[in-house]
Biopython code that builds the backbone (N, CA, C, O; Angstrom):
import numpy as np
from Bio.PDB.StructureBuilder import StructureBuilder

atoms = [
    (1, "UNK", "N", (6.776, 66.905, 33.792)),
    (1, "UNK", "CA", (6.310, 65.598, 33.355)),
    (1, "UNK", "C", (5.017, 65.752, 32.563)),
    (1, "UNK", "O", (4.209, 66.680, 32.590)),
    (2, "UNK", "N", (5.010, 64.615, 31.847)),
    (2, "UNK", "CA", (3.545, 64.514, 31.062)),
    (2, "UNK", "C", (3.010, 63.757, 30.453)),
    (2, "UNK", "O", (3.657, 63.252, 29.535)),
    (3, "UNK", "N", (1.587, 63.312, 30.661)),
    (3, "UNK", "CA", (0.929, 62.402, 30.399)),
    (3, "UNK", "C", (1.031, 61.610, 29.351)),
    (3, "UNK", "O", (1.116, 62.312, 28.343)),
    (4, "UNK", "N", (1.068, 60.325, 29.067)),
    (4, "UNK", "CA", (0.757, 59.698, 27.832)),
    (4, "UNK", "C", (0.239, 58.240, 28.313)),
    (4, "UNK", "O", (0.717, 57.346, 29.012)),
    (5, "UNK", "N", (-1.480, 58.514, 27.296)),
    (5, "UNK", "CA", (-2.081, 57.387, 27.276)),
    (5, "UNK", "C", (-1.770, 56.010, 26.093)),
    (5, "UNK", "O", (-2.658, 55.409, 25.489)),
    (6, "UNK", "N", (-0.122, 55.717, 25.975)),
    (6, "UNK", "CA", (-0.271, 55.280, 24.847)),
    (6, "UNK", "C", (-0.435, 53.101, 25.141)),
    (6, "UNK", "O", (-0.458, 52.133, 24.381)),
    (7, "UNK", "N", (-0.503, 53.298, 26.628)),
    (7, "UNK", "CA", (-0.962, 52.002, 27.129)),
    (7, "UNK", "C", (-2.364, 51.478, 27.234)),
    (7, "UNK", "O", (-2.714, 50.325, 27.484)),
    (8, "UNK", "N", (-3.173, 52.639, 26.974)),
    (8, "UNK", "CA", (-4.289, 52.682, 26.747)),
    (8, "UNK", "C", (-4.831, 52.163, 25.287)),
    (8, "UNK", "O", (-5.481, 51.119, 25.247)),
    (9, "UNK", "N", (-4.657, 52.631, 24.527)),
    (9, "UNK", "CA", (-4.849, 52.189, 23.174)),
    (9, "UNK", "C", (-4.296, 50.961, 22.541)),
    (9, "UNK", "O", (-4.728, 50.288, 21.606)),
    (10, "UNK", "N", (-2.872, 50.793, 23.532)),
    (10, "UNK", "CA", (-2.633, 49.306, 23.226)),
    (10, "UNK", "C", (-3.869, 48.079, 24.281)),
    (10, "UNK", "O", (-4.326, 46.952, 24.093)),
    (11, "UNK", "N", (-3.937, 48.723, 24.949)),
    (11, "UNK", "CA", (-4.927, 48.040, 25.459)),
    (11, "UNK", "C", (-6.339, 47.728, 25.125)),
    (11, "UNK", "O", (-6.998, 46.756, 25.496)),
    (12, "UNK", "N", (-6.638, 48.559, 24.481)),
    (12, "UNK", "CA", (-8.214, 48.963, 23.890)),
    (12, "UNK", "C", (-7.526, 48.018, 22.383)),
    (12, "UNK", "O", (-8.509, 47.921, 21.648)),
    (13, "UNK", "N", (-6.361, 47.354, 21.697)),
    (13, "UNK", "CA", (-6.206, 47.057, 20.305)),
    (13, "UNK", "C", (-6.300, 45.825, 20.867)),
    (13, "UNK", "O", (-7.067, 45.081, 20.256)),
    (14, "UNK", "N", (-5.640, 45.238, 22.076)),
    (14, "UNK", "CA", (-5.106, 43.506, 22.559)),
    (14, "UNK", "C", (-6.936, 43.156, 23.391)),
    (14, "UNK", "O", (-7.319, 42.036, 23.729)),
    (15, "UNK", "N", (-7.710, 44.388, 23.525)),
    (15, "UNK", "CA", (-9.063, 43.492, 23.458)),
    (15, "UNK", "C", (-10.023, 44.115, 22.258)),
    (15, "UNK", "O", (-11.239, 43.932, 22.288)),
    (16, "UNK", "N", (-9.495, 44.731, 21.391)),
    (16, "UNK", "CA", (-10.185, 44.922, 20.175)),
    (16, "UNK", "C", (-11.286, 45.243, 20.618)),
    (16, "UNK", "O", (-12.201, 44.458, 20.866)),
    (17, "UNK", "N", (-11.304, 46.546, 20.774)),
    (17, "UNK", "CA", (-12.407, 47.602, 21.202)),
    (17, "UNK", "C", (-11.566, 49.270, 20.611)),
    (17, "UNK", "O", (-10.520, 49.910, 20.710)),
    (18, "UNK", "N", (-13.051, 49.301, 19.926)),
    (18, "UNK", "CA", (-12.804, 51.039, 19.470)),
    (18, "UNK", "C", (-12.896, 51.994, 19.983)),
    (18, "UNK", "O", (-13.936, 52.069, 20.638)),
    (19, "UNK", "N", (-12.076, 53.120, 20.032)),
    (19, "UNK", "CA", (-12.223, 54.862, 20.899)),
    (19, "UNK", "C", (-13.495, 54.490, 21.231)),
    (19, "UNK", "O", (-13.676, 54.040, 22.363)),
    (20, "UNK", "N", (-14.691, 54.617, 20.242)),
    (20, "UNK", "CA", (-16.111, 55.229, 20.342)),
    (20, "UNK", "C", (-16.748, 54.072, 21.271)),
    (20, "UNK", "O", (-17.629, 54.336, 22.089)),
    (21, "UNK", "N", (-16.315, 52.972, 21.114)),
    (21, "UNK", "CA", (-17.205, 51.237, 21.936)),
    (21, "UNK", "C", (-16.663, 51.746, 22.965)),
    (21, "UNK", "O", (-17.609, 52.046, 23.693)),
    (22, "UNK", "N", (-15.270, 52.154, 23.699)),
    (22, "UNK", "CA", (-14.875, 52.732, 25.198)),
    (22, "UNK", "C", (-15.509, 53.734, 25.662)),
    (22, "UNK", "O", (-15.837, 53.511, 26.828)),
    (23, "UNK", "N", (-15.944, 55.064, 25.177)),
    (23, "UNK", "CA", (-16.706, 55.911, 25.450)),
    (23, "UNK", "C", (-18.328, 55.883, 25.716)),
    (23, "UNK", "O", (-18.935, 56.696, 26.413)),
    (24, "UNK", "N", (-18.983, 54.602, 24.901)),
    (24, "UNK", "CA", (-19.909, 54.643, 25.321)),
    (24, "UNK", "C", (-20.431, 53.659, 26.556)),
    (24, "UNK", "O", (-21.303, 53.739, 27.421)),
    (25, "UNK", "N", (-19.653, 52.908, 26.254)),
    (25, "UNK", "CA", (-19.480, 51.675, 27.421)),
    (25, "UNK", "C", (-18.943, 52.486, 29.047)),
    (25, "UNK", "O", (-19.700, 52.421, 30.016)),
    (26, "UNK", "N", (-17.703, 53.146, 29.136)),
    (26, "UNK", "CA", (-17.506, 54.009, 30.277)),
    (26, "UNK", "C", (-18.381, 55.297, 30.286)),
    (26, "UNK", "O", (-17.792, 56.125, 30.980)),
    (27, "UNK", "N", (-19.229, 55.665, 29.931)),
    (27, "UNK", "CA", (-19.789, 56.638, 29.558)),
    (27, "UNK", "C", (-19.293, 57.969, 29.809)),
    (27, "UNK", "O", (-19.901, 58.894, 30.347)),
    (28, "UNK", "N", (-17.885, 57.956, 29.265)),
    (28, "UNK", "CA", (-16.714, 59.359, 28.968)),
    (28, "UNK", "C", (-17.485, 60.228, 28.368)),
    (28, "UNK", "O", (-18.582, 59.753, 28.072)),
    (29, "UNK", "N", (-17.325, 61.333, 28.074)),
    (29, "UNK", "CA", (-18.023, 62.477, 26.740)),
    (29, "UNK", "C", (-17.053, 62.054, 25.750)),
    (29, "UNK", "O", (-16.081, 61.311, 25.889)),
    (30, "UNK", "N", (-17.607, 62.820, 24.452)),
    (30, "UNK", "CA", (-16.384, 62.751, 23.250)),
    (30, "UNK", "C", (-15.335, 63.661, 23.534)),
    (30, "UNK", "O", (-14.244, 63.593, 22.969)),
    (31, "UNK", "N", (-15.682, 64.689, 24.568)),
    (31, "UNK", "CA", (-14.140, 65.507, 24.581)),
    (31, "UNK", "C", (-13.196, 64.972, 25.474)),
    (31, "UNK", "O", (-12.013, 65.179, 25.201)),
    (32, "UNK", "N", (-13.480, 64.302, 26.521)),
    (32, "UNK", "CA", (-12.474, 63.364, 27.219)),
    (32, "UNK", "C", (-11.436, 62.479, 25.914)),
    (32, "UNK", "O", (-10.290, 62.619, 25.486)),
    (33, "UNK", "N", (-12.416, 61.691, 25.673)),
    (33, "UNK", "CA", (-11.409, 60.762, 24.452)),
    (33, "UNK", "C", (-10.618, 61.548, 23.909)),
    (33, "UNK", "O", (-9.408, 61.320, 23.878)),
    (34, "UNK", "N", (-11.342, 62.954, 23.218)),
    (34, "UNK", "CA", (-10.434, 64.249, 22.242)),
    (34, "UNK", "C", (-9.223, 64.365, 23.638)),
    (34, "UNK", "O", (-8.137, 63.931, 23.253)),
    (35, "UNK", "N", (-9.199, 64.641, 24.501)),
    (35, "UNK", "CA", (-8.430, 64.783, 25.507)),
    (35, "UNK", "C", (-7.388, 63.722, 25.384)),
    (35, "UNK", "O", (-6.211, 63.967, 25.121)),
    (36, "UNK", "N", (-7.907, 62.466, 25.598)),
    (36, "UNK", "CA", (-7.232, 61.287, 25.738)),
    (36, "UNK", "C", (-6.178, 61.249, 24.244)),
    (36, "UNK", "O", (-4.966, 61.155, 24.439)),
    (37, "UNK", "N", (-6.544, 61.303, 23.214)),
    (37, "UNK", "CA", (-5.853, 61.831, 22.479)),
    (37, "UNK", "C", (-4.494, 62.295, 21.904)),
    (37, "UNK", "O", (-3.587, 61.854, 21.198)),
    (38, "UNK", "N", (-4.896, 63.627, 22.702)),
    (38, "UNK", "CA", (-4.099, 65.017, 22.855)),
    (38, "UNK", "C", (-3.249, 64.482, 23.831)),
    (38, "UNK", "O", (-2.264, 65.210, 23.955)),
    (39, "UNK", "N", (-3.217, 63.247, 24.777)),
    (39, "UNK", "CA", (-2.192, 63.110, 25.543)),
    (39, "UNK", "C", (-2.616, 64.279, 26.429)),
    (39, "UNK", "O", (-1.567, 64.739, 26.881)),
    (40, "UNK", "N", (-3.741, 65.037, 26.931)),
    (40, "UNK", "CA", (-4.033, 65.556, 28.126)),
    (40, "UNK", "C", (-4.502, 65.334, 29.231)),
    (40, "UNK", "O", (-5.281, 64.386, 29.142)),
    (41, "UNK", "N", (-4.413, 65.830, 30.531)),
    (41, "UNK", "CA", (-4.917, 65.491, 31.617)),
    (41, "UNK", "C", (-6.543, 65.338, 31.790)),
    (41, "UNK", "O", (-7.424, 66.059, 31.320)),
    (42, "UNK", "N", (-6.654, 64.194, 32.597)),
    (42, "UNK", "CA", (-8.704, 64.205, 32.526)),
    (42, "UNK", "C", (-8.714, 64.022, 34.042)),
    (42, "UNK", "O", (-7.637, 64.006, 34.636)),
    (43, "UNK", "N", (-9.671, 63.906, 34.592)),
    (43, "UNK", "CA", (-10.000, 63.818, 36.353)),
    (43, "UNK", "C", (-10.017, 62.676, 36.287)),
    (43, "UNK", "O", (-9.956, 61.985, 35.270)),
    (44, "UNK", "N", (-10.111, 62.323, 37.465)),
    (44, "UNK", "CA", (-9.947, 60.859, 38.137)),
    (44, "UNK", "C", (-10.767, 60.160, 38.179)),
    (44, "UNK", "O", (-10.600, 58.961, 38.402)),
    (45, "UNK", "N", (-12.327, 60.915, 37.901)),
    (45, "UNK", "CA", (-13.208, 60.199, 38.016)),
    (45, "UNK", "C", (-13.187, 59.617, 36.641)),
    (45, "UNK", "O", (-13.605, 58.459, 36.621)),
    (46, "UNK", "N", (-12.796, 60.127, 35.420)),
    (46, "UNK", "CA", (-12.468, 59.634, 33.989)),
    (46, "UNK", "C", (-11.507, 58.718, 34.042)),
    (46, "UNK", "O", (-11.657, 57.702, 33.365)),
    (47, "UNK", "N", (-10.910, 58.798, 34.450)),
    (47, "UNK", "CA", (-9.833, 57.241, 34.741)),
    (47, "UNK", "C", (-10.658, 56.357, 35.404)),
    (47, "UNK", "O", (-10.942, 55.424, 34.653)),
    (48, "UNK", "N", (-11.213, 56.245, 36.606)),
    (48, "UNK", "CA", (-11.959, 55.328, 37.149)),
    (48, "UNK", "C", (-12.677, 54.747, 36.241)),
    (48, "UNK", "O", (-12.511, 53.532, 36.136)),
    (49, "UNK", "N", (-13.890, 55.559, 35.123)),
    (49, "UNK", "CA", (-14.910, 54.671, 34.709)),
    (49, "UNK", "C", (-14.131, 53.860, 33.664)),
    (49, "UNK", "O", (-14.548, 52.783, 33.236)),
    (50, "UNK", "N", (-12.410, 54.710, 33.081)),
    (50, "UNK", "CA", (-12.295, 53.807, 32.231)),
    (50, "UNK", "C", (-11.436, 52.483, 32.254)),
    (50, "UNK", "O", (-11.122, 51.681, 31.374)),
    (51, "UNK", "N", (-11.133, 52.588, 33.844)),
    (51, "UNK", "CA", (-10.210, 51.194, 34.434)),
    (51, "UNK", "C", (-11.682, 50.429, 34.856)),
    (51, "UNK", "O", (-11.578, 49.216, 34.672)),
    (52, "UNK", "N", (-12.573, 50.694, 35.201)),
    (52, "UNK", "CA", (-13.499, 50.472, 35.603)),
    (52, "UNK", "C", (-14.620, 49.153, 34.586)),
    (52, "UNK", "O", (-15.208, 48.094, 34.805)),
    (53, "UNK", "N", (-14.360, 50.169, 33.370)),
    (53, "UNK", "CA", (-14.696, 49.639, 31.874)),
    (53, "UNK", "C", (-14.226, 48.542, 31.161)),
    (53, "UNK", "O", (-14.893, 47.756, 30.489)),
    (54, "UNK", "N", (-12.487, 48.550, 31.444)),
    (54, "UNK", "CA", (-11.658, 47.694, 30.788)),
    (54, "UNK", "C", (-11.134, 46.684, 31.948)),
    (54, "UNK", "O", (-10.558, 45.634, 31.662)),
    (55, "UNK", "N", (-11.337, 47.017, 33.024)),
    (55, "UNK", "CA", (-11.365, 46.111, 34.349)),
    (55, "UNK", "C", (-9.578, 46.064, 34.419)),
    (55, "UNK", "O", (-8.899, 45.040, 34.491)),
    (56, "UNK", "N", (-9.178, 47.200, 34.384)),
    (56, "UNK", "CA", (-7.804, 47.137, 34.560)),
    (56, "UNK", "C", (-7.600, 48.413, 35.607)),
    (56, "UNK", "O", (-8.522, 49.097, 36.052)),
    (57, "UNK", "N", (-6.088, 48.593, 35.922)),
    (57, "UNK", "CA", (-5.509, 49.685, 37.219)),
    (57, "UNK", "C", (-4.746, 50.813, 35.862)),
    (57, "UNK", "O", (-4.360, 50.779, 34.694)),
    (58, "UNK", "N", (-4.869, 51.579, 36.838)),
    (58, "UNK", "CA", (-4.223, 53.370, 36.492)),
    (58, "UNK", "C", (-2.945, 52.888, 35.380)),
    (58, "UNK", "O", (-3.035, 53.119, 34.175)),
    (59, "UNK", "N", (-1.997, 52.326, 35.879)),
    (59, "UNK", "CA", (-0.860, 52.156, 35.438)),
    (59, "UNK", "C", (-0.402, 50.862, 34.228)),
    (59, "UNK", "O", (0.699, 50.454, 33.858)),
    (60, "UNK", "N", (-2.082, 50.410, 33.782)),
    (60, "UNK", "CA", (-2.437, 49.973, 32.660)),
    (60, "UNK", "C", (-3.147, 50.494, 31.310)),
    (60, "UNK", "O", (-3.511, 49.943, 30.271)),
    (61, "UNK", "N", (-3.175, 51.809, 31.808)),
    (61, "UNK", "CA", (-3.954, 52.430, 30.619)),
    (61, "UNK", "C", (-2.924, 54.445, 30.596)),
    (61, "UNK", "O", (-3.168, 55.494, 30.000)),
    (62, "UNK", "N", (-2.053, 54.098, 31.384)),
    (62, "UNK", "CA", (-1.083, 55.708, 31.417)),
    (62, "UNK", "C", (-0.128, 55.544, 32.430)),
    (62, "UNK", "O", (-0.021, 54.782, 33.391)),
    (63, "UNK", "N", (0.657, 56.628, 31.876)),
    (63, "UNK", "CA", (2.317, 56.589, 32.049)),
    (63, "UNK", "C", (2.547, 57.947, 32.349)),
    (63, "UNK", "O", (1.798, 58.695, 31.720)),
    (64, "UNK", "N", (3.402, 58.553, 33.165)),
    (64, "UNK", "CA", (4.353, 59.595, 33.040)),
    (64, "UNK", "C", (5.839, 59.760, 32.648)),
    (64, "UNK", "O", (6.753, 59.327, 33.350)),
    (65, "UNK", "N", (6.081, 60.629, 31.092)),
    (65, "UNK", "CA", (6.926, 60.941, 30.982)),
    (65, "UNK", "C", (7.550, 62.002, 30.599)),
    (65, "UNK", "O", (6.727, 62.818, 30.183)),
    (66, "UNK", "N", (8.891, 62.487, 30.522)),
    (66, "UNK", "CA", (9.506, 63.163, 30.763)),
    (66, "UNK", "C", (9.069, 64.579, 29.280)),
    (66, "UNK", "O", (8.960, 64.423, 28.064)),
    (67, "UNK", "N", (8.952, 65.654, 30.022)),
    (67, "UNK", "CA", (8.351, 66.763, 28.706)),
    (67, "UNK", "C", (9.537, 67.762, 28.315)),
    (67, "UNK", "O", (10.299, 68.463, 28.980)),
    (68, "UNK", "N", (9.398, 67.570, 27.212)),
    (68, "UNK", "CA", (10.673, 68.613, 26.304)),
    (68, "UNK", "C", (10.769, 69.801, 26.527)),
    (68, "UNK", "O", (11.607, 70.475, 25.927)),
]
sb = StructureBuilder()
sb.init_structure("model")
sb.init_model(0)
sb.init_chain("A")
sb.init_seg("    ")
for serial, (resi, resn, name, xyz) in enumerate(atoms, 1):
    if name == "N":
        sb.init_residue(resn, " ", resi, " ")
    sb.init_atom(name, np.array(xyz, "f"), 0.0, 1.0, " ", f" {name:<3s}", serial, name[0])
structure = sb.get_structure()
């Protein structure tokens, strides 16, 4: 299986907020986002600040699916 944040970015477009306004607001690094991205794994504590940020749950901002 494998990650994809692509509920995330729809989410960050339906409250019109940019990569960089989420990162500094959750205070992520820039390589998390580069991560976020890449569709790679980040720790939990990086999910927290950014459900935390957007005041939403896990399963509003990422998905697991199936890897080729």
């Amino acid at each position: 299986m494998a990650v994809c944040y692509e509920r995330l970015w729809e989410l960050l477009a339906k409250k019109n907020m940019k990569k960089i306004e989420l990162q500094h607001r959750s205070g992520i690094s820039g390589n998390i986002l580069a991560k976020l991205g890449r569709n790679e794994y980040i720790s939990m504590q990086s999910v927290e600040k950014i459900c935390g940020t957007l005041n939403c749950t896990i399963d509003e901002i990422m998905k697991f699916k199936e890897s080729k």
